[in-house]
N, C-alpha and C positions, 0 to 999 in steps of 0.2 A: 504494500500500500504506500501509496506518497504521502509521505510524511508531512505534508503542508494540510494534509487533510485531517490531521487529527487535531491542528489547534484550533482556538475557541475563537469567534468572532470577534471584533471589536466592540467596546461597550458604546453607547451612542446616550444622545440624552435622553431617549423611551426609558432604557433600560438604567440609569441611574434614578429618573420620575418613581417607577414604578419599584424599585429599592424604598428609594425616603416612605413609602405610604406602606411599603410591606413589612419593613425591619421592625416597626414596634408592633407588628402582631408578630413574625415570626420571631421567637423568644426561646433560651431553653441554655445549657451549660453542655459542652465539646470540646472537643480536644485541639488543639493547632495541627495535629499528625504531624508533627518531625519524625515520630516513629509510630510503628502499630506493631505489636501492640505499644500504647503510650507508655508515657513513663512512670505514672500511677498504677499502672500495673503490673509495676519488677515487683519478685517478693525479696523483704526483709530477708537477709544473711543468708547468701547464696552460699550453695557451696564452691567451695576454691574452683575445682577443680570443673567448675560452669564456665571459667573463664581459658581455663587451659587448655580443657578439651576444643572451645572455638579457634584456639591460637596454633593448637594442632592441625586441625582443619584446613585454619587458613594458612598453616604452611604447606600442606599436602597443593593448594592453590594456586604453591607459588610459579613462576615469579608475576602474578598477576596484581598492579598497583595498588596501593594504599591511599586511604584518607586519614587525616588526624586534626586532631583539636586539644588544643592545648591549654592550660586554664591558670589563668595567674591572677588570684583572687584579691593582691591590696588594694587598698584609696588610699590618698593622701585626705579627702575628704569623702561626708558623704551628703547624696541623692535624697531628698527626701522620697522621692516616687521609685527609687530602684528598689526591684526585687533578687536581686543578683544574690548568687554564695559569693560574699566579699568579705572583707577583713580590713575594716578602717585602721590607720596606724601611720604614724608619719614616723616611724622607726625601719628605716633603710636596711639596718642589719638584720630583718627578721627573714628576707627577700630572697639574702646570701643564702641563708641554711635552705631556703625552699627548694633553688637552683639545685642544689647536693644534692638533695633528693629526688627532683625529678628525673636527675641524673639513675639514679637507684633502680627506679620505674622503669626508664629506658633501657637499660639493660634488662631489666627482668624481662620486659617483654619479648625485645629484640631476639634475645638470650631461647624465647620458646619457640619464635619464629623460626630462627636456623639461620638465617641468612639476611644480610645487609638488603633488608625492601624497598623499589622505590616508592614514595610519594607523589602522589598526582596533585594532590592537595590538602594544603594543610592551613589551620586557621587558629592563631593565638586569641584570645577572649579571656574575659575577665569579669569580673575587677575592671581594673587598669594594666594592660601588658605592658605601656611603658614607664608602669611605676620601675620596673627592673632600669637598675644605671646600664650607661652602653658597656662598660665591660662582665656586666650581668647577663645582657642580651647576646654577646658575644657569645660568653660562656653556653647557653642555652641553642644556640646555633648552631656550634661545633659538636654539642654532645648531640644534636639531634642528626648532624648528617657525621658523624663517628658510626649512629646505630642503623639506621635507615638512610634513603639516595634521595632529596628533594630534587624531585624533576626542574630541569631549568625550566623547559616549556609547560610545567603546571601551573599551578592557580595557587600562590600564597600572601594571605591577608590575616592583617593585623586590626586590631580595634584597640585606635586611639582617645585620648582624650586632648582635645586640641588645647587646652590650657596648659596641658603638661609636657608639649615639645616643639621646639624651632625649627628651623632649617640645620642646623646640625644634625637634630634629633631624625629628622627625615632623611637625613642624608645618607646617616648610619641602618635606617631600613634599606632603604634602597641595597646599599652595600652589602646587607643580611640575605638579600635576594625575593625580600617583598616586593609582590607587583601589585599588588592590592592594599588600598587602605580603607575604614569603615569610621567616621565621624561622625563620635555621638553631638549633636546637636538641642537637641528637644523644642525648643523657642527662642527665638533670638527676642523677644519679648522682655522688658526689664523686670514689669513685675512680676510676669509668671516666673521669673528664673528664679527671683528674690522668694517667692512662696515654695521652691522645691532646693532651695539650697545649691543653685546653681548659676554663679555668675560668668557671663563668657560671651565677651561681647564681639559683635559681628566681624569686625574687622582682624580680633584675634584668628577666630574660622578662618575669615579669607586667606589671610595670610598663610594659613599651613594648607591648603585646598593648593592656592599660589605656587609654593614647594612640590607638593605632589607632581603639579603636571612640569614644572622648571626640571626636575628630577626622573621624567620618565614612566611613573605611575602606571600603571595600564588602566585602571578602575579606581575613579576615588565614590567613596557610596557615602552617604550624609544618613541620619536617624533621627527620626521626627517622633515626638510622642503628643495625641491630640487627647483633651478629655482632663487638662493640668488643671489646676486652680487657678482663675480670674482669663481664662482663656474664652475668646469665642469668635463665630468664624468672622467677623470683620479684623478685630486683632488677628487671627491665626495666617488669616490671608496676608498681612503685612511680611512676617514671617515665610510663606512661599514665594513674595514679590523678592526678598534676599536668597531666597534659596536658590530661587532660577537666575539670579545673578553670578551666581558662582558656576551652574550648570552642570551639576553632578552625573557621573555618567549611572548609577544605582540613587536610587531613593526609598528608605523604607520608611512608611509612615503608620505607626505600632500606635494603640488602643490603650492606654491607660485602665487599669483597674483599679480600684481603690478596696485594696483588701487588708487593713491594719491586724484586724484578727491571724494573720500568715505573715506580713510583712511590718516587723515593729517602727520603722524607718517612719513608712508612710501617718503613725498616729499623730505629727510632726504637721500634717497639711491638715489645714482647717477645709471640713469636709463642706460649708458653706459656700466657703467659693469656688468647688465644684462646679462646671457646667452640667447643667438638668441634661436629660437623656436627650430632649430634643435640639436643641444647642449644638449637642456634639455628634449627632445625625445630622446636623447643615456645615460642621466644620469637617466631616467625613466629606460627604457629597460635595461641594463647595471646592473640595481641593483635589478630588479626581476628576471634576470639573475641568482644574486650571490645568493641573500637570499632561492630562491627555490631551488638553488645548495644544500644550506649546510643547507637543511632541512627544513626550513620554509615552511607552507604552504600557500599559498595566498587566504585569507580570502576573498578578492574583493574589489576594487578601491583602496583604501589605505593603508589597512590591511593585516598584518602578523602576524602570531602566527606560535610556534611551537607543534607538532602535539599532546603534550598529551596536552594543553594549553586548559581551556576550550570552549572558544573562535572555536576552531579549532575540535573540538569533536563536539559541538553543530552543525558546518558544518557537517559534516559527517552523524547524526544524522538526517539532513533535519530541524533544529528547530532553527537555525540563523535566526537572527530578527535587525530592525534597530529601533531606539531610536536616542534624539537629540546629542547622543554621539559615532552615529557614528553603527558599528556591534555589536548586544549584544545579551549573551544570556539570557536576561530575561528583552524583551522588550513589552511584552505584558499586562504589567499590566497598571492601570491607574498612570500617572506620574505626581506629585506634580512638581512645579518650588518655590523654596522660595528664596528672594534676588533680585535686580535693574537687568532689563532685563530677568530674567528668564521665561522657558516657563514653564507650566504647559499641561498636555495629560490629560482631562479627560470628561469619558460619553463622548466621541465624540462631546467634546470640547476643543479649542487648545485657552489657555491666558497666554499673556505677560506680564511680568512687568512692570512697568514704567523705564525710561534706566537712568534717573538723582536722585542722591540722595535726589535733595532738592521735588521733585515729589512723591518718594516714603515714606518719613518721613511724607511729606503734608498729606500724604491719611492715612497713619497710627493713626497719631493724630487725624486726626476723628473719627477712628474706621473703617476707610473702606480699605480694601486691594485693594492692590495700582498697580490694572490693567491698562493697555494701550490699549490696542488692541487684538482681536482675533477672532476664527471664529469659527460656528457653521457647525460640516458635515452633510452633503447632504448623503442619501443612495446610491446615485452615488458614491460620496467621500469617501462611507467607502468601496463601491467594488472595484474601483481604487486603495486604498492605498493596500488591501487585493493583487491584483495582481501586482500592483510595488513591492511589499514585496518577494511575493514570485519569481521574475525573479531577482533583487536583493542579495537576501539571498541565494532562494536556484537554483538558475536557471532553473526550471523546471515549467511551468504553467500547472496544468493538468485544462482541460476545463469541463469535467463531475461533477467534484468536486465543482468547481467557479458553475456552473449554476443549481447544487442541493440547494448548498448556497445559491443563490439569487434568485432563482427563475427567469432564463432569459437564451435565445436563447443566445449563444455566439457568433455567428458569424452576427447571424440579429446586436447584440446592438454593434458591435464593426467589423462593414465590412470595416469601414473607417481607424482603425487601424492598422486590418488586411492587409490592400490594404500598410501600411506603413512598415510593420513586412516581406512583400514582398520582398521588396526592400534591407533590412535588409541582408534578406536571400540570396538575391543574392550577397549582400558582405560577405558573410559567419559571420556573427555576431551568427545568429537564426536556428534553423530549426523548418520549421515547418507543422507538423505532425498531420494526425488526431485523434483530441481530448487531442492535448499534442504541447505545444509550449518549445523549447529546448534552452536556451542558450548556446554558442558555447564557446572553451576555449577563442579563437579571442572575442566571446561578449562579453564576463566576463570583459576583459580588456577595455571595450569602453562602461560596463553594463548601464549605465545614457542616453546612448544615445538611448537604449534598451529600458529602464524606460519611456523614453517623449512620446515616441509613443501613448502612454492611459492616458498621462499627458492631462485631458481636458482643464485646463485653458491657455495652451501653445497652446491646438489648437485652443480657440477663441480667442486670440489672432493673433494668426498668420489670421483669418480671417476678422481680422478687419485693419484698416489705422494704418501703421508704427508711434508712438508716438516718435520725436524726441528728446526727454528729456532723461534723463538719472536716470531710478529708479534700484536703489542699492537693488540688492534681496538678504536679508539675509537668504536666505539658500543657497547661492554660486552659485547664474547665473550667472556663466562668461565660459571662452570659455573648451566647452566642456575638454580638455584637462589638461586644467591647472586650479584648481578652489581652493579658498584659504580655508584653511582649518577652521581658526575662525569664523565661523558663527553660530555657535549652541549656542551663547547667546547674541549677538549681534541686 
């Protein structure tokens, strides 16, 4: 099939109309799917040998590339709105001993692999990654291509904080072999920044945007969070008229939650000046509005790129893919986690790190890497994730293809889904067609609620007695609309 045929239409102004009037009836808590199953559903204290067994596997795979993600949890300050595993500290030396031990990790791992793998792509996050000084960063570079090979022509990205580096600081990524950087921004707005404990004025931004491209960059990506205190879309709009001044080739514009009960940070923002639910349905709409005006293309849920952006090609292509960072084009490989809270993808097994320092050093010093939790998939779980992927990515399910794959009647194993994707359809989300399920440009904008429908562990749930307690799904179950963006290490 021609792969131009499985992406999703462009959204047009029908289909953002009939969003604004549907998003507050369609209502309900889902997951972002960075992974399926999510990551609310690893169990508590795996056993070791969950993770070694996949590490054997995927040396038996070898020499087929690697993804990794890497997690460097300090601040010098903190976010009132972040949800991140961080670790506020303006103690430099705490950083050093982390470096040692990541060091630790990398070998452990490397060590089950067998052999020096390369990396197609690899992404530092945080915290703050360049809370690390540059001879920290150094260090952490050399021990990573000591254990593994970073493709030159891969995709390696870093997540900055633009207050916290110059043109030197840039210079020395560049030199590291980043070709990507990710720029949190949230509002160039004075007093929203002032309500969330984040001052970072505009021209600080430009300036390191400025560097990126003087230095080569391939991708600089900006991060927007809508839904802040004292925000709303006339102000918000000001803040995209700088954005598009800079001209990022990636734009992600992430949902704020306001969940103090999960995130103690956030008890910090006075919950009145909150925007009301409708507010921040006109500063959603309003700005995919502008960005698909002045050429952006909408990647899906969060995501924007511009059109030669590879991000934005790989849509076109039919070959967008989701990773715990969100849309990527090169999510299909097995993904290492190294670092407190990190996940790892591998042989269709999904393990966590331990999320406290003093847990992860513990297991180190034994010798043993320093898992917490995770899960084994089910051949259900891998044809699930197969078709959330692809309504996600590329909005298109063809059903001949899924049931050569697996070997299964589509409509017999999934009549109960179907009977949901109905319903779908008659909100205009879906169409659906025989032998071919469609998403709509209206589904694209509401795609997650699209995704639940074949979400099996949300239907036995939903089949079982309301549990009144309140479990914090780190992959962002909260209300269909607005879901926080920091969950991918948390």
């Amino acid at each position: 099939m021609n792969p131009s045929a499985m992406t999703s239409p462009a959204l047009d102004r029908g289909a953002l109309s009939d969003f604004r009037a549907l998003a507050g009836r369609i209502d309900g808590n889902g997951p972002r799917y960075t992974s399926y199953p999510t990551a609310d559903r690893f169990h508590n204290g795996p056993e070791l040998s969950l993770y070694h067994d996949a590490l054997d596997a995927c040396r038996a795979n070898a020499p087929a590339p690697l993804s990794l993600y890497l997690h460097i949890p300090f601040c010098e300050n903190i976010c009132y709105y972040c949800g991140c595993n961080k670790i506020i500290t303006r103690d430099h030396g705490r950083s050093a001993r982390y470096v040692s031990y990541l060091g630790r990790e990398m070998a452990l791992v490397a060590g089950r692999l067998g052999q020096r793998r390369q990396v197609i792509q690899s992404h530092w996050g945080g915290g703050t990654p360049t809370f690390l000084n540059p001879e920290e960063m150094r260090r952490v570079m050399a021990l990573l291509n000591t254990h593994f090979a970073l493709a030159a022509e891969g995709e390696h990205s870093i997540e900055i904080d633009p207050r916290r580096v110059d043109h030197d600081r840039m210079a020395l990524l560049a030199e590291l072999g980043f070709n990507r950087v990710s720029l949190g921004v949230q509002d160039f707005d004075p007093e929203v920044q002032q309500a969330i404990h984040r001052i970072q004025p505009f021209e600080e931004t430009r300036a390191v945007v400025d560097a990126a491209r003087a230095l080569g960059f391939r991708s600089v990506s900006l991060d927007l969070i809508y839904g802040l205190p004292h925000q709303t879309a006339a102000r918000f709009a000001r803040t995209i008229d700088q954005v598009l001044a800079l001209r990022p080739d990636r734009l992600s514009v992430y949902s704020y939650a306001h969940l103090p009960h999960v995130f103690k940070p956030q008890r910090r923002i006075d919950e009145n000046a909150l925007p009301p639910a409708g507010e921040k349905l006109d500063i959603l709409v309003s700005t995919i509005e502008r960005l698909t005006a002045e050429g952006y293309v909408y990647i899906g849920m969060d995501h924007f790129a511009l059109p030669n952006d590879d991000l934005a090609v790989a849509q076109r292509e039919g070959r967008l893919q989701r990773n715990f960072q969100g849309y990527s084009t090169h999510a299909g490989y097995d993904q290492v986690g190294l670092g407190i809270s990190a996940i790892g993808a591998i042989a269709g097994r999904y393990v966590q790190n331990a999320r406290t320092l003093d847990e992860y050093y513990g297991a180190l010093d034994h010798g043993r890497l320093p898992l917490a939790r995770g899960v084994a998939m089910t051949a259900d779980d891998h044809l699930r994730r197969e078709i959330i992927g692809d309504l996600m990515c590329n909005g298109v399910l063809e059903l001949p293809v899924i049931e050569a794959r697996h070997g299964i009647d589509f409509n017999r194993t999934f009549s109960a889904e179907l009977a949901d994707l109905d319903r779908l359809a008659a909100d205009g989300l879906v169409r659906c067609e025989p032998g071919r399920i469609t998403v709509t440009p209206l589904g694209r904008l509401l795609v997650r609620r699209v995704a639940m429908a074949f979400d099996r562990y949300l239907r036995d749930d939903a089949a079982r007695p309301v549990d009144s307690g309140n479990r914090a799904a780190n992959d962002g179950a909260q209300p269909i609309r607005f879901v926080p963006r920091y969950s991918r290490v948390v």
